[in-house]
Residue frames as qw, qx, qy, qz and C-alpha x, y, z in Angstrom:
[[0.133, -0.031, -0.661, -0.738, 14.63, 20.55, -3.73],
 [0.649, 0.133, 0.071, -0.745, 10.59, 20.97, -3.81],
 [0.446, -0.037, 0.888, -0.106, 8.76, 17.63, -4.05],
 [0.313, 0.353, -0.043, -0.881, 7.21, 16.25, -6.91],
 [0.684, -0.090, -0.656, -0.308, 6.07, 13.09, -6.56],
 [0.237, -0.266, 0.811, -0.463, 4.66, 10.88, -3.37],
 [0.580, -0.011, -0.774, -0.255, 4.63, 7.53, -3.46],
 [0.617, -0.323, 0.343, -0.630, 1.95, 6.13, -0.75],
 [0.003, -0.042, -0.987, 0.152, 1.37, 2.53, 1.05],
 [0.324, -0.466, -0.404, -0.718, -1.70, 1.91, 0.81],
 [0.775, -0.490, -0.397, -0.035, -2.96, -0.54, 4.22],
 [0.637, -0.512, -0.298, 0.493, -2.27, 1.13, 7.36],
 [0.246, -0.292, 0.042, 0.923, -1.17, 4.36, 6.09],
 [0.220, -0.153, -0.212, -0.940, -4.32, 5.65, 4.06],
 [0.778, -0.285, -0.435, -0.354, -6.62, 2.76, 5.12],
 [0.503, -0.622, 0.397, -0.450, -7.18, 2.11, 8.58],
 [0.944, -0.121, 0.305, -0.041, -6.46, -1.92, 8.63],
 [0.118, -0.661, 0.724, 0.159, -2.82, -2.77, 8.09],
 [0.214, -0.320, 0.846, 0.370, -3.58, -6.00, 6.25],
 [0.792, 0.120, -0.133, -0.583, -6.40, -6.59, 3.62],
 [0.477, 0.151, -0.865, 0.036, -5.05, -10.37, 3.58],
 [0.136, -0.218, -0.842, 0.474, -6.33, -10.52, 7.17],
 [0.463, 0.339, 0.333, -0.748, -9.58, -8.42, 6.80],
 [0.569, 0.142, -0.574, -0.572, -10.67, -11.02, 4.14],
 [0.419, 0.069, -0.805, 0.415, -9.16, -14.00, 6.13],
 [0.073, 0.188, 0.748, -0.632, -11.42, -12.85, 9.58],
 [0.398, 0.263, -0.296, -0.828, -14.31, -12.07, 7.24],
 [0.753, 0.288, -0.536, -0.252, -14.51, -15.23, 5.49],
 [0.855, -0.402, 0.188, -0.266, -13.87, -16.99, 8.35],
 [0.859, 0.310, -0.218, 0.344, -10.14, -18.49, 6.85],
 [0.174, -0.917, 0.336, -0.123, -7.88, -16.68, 9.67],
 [0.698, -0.352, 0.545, 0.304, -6.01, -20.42, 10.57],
 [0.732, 0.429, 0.177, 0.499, -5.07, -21.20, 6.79],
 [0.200, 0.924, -0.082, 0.314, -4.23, -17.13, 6.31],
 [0.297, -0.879, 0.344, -0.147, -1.98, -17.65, 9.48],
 [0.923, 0.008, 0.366, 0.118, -0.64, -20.63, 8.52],
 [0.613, 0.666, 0.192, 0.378, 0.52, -19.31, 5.09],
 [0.097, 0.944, -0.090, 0.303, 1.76, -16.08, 6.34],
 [0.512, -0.687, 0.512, 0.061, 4.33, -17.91, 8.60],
 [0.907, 0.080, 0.322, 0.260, 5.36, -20.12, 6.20],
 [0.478, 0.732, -0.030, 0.484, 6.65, -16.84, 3.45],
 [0.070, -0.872, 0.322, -0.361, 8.06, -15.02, 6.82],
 [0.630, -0.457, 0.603, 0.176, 10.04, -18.16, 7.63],
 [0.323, 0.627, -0.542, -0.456, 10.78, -18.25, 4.14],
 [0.486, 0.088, 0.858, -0.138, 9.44, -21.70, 3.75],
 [0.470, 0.495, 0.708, 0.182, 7.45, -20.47, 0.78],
 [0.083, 0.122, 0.162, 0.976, 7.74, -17.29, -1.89],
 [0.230, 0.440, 0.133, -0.858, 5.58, -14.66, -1.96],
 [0.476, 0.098, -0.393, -0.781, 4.02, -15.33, -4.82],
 [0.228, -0.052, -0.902, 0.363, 3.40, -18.88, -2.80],
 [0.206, -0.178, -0.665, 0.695, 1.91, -17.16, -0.40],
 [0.371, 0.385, 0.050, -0.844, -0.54, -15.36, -2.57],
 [0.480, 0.110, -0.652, -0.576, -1.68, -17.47, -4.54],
 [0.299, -0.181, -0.922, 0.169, -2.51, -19.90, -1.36],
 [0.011, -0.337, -0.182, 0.924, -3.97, -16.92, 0.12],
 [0.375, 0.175, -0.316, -0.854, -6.48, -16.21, -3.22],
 [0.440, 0.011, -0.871, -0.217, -7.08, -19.96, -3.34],
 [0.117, -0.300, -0.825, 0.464, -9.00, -19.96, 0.38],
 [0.191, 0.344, 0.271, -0.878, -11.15, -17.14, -1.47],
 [0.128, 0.081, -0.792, -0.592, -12.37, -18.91, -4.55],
 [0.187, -0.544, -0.788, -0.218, -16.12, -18.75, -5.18],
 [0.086, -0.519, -0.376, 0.763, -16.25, -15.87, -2.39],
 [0.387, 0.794, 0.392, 0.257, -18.91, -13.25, -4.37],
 [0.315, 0.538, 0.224, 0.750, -17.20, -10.17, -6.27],
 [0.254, -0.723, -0.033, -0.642, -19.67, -7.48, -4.67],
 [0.703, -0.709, 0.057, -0.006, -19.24, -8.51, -0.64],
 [0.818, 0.030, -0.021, 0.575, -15.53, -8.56, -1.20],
 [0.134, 0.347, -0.067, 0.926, -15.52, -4.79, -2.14],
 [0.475, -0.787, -0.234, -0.316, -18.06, -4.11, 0.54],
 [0.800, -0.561, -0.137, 0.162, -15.87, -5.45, 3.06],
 [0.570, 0.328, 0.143, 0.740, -12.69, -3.82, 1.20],
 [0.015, -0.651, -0.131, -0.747, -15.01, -0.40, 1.10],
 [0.490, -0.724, -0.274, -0.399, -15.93, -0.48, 4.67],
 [0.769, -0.299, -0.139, 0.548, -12.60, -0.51, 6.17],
 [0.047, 0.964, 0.245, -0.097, -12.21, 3.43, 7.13],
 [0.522, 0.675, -0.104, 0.510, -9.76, 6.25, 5.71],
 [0.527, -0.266, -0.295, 0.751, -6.69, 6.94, 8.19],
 [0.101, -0.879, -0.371, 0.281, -7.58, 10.70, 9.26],
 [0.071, -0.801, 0.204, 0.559, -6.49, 13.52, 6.88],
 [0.586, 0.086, 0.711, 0.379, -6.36, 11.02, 3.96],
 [0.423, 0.622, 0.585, 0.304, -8.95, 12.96, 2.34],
 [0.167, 0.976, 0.109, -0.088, -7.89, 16.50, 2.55],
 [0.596, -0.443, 0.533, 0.405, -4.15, 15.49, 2.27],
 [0.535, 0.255, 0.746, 0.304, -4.90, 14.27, -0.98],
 [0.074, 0.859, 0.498, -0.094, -6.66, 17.62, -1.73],
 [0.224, -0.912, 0.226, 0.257, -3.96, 19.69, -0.94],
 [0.424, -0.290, 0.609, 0.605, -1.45, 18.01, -3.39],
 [0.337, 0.712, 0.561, 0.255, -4.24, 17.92, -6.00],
 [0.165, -0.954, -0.185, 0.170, -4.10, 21.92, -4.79],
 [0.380, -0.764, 0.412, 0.321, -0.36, 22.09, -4.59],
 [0.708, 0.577, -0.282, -0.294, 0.01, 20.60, -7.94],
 [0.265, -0.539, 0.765, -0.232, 1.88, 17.56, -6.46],
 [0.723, 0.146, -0.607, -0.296, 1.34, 13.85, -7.92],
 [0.432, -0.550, 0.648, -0.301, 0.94, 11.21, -6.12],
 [0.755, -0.056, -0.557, -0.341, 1.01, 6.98, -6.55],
 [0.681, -0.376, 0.367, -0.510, -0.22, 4.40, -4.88],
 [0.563, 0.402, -0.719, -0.069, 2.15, 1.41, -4.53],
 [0.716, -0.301, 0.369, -0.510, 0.82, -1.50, -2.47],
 [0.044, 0.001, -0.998, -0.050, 1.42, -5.31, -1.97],
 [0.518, 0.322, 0.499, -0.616, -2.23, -5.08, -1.32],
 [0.286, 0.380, 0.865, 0.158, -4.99, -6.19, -4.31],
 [0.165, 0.164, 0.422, 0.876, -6.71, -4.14, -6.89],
 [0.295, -0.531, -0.731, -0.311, -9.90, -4.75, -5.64],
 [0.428, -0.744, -0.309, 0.409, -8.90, -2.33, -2.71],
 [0.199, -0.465, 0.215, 0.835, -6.47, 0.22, -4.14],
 [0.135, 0.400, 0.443, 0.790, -8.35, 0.93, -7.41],
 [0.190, -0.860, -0.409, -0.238, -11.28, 2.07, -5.26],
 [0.751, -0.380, -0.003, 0.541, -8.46, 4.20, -3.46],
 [0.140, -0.073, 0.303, 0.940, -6.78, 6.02, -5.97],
 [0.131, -0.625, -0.554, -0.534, -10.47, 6.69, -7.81],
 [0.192, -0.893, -0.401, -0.075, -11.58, 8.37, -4.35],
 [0.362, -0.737, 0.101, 0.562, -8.10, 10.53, -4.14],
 [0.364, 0.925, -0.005, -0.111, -7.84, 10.99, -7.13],
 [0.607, -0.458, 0.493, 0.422, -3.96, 9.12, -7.46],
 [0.050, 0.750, -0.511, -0.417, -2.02, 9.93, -10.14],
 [0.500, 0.543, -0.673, -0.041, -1.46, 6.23, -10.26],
 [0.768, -0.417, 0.387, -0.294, -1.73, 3.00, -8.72],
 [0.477, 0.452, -0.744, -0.123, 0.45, 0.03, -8.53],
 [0.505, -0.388, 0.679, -0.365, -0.47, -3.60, -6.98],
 [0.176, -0.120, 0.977, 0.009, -1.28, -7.26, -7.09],
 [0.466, 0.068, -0.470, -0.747, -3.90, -8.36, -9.22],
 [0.278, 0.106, 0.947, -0.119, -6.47, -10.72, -7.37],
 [0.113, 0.167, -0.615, -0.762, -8.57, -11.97, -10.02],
 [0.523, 0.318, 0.572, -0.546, -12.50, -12.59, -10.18],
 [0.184, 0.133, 0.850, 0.475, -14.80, -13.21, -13.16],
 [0.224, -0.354, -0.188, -0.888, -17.34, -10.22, -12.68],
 [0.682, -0.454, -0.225, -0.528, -19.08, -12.33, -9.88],
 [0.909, -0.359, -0.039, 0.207, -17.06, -14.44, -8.07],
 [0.314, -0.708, 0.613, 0.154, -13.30, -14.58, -7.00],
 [0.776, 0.352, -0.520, -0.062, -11.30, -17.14, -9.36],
 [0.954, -0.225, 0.009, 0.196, -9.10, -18.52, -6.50],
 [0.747, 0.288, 0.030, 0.598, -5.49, -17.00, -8.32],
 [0.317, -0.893, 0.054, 0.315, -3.56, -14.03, -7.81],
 [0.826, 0.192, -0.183, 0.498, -0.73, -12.40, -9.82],
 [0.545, -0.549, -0.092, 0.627, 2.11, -10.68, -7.93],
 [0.256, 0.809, -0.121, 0.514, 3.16, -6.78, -9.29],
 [0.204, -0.762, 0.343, -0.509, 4.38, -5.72, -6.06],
 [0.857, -0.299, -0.419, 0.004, 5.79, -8.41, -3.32],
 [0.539, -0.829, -0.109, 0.097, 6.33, -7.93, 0.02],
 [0.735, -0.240, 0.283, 0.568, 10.23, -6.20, 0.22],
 [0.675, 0.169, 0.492, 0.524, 9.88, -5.47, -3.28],
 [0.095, -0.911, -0.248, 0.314, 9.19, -2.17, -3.45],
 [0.319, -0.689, 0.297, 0.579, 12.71, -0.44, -4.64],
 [0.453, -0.090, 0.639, 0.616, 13.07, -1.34, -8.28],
 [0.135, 0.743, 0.637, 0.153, 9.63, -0.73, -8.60],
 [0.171, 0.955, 0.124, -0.210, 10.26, 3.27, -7.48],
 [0.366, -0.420, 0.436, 0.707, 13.48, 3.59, -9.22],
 [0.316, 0.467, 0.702, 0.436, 11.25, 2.63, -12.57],
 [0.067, -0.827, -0.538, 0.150, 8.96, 5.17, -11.36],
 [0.188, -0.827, 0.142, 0.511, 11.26, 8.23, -10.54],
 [0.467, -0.211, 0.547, 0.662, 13.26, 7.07, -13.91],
 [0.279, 0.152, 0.641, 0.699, 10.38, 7.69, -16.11],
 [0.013, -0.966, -0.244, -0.080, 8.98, 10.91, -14.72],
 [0.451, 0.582, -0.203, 0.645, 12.51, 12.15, -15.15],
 [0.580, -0.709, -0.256, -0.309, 12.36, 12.60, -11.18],
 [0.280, 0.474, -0.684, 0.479, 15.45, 12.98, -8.85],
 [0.572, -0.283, -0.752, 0.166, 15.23, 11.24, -5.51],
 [0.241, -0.195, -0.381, 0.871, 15.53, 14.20, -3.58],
 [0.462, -0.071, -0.075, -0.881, 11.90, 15.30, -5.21],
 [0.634, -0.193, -0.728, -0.176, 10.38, 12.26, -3.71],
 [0.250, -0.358, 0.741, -0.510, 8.97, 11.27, -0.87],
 [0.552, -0.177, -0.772, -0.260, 7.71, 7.95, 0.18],
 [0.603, -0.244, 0.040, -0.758, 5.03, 6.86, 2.71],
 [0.572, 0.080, -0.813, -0.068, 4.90, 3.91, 4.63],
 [0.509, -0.584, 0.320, -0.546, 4.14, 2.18, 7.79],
 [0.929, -0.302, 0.202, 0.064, 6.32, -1.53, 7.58],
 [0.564, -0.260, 0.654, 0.431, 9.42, -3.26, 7.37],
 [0.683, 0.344, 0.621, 0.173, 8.62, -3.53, 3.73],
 [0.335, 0.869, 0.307, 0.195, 8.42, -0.06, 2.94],
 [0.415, -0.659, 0.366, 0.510, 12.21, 0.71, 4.23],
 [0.678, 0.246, 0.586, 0.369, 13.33, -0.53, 0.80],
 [0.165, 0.889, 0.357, 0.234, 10.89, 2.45, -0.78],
 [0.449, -0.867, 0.111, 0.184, 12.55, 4.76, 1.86],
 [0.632, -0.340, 0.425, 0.552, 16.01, 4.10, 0.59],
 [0.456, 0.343, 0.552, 0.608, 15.32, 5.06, -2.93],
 [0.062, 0.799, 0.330, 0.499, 14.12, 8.57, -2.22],
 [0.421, 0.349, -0.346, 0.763, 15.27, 11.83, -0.35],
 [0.377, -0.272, 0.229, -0.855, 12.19, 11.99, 1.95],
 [0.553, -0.355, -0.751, 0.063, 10.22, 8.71, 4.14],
 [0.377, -0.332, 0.356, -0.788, 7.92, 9.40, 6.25],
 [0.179, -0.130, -0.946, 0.238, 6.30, 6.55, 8.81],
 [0.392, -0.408, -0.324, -0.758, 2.90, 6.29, 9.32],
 [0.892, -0.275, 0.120, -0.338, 1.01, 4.77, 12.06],
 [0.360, 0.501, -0.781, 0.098, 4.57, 2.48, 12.02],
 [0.890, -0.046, -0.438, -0.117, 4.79, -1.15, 12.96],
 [0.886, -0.247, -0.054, 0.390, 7.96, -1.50, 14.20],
 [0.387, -0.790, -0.083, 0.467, 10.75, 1.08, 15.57],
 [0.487, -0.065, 0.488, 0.722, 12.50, 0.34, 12.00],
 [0.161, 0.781, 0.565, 0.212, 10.31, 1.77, 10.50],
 [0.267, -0.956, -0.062, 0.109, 10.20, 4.90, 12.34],
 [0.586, -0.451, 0.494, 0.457, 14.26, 4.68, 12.32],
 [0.491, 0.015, 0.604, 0.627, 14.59, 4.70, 8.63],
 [0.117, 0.838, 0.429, 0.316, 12.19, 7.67, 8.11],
 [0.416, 0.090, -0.419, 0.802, 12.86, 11.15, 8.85],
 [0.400, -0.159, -0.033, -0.902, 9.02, 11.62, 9.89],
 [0.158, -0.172, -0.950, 0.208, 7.05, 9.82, 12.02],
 [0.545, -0.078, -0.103, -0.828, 2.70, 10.25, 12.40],
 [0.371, 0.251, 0.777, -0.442, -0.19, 9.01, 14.24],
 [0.502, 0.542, 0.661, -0.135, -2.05, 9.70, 11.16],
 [0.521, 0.299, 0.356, 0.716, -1.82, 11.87, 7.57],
 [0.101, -0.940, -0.304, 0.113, -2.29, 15.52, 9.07],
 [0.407, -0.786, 0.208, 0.415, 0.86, 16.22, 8.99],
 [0.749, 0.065, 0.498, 0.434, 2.00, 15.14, 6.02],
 [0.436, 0.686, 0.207, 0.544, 1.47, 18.74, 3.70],
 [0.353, -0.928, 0.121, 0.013, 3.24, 20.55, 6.78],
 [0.506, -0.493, 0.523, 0.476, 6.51, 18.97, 6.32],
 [0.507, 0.533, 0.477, 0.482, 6.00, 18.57, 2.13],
 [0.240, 0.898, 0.063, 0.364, 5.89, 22.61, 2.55],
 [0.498, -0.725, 0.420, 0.223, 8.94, 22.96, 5.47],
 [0.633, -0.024, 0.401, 0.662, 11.28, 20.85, 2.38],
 [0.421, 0.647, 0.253, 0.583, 10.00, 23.77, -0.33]]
């Protein structure tokens, strides 16, 4: 069946830095707390939403506008932007479903043009950061979220494909009839797709090999 929806990761697969949590964290100069935290949720010592909110809380007071500088100046994985073109072209939706922060994927979808974005909400006051964070998307969590999706664009799984490039985004993979691995972490990754890429050239060559 002809695709007619792809759902994208955002970090590491359109954006070149695989974690905006750490390109704030080495920024801001908070990398021990950030690593600190981030082993504690992947020894399950603390939830995810835990983990974000401790996470937002080492950014509080940080200013608004040098956040999205440092957000904006983290470069587009190669072929992001005519990829994006060509489904626009090919009349092909796409969203953008990220554990990542708004403050990075809205500017995202706005310069591809997505269909749609879904993520975590880290919250500011028009000048500053607030410190808080709420969770839409947590790490894992990924599947219920596209089943919603595909359920209410009337969408079979087999007209899907998802986009990823961790452990996290197998989940996604499982719930649709096409996964492709970007720039992949880890061999699972790569294993639980049936496409693997060094970068998003390749990605409206196999979308036109399924039609």
């Amino acid at each position: 069946m002809p695709i007619r929806l792809v759902i994208f990761d955002v970090d590491g697969v359109i954006k070149v830095e695989h974690d905006p949590y750490t390109l704030l964290h080495r920024h801001f100069g908070t990398e021990e707390a950030g690593a600190r935290y981030l082993a504690d949720f992947m020894a399950e010592r603390i939830t995810y939403d835990e983990f974000a909110q401790l996470d937002a809380g080492e950014w509080q007071g940080r200013s608004l506008a040098e956040t999205k500088d440092v957000l904006r100046a983290n470069p587009y994985v190669p072929g992001a932007h005519l990829m994006a073109l060509d489904l626009h072209n090919r009349k092909i939706p796409f969203i953008l479903l990220s554990s990542g922060f708004d403050l990075h994927v809205e500017d995202v979808a706005f310069d591809l043009n997505a269909s749609h974005y879904l993520c975590n909400d880290l919250h500011h006051d028009g000048e500053h950061l607030s410190g808080s964070m709420t969770v839409r998307v947590p790490w894992g969590g990924k599947a219920p979220i596209v089943r919603e999706i595909l359920e209410q664009r009337d969408i079979e799984p087999d007209q899907c494909m998802a986009v990823g490039d961790s452990t996290a985004d197998i989940p996604a993979f499982q719930q649709v009839g096409y996964a492709v691995a970007v720039r992949p972490h880890k061999p699972e990754v790569s294993q639980a797709a049936q496409l693997t890429l060094p970068d998003l050239t390749g990605i409206i060559p196999f979308i036109d090999s399924i039609d």
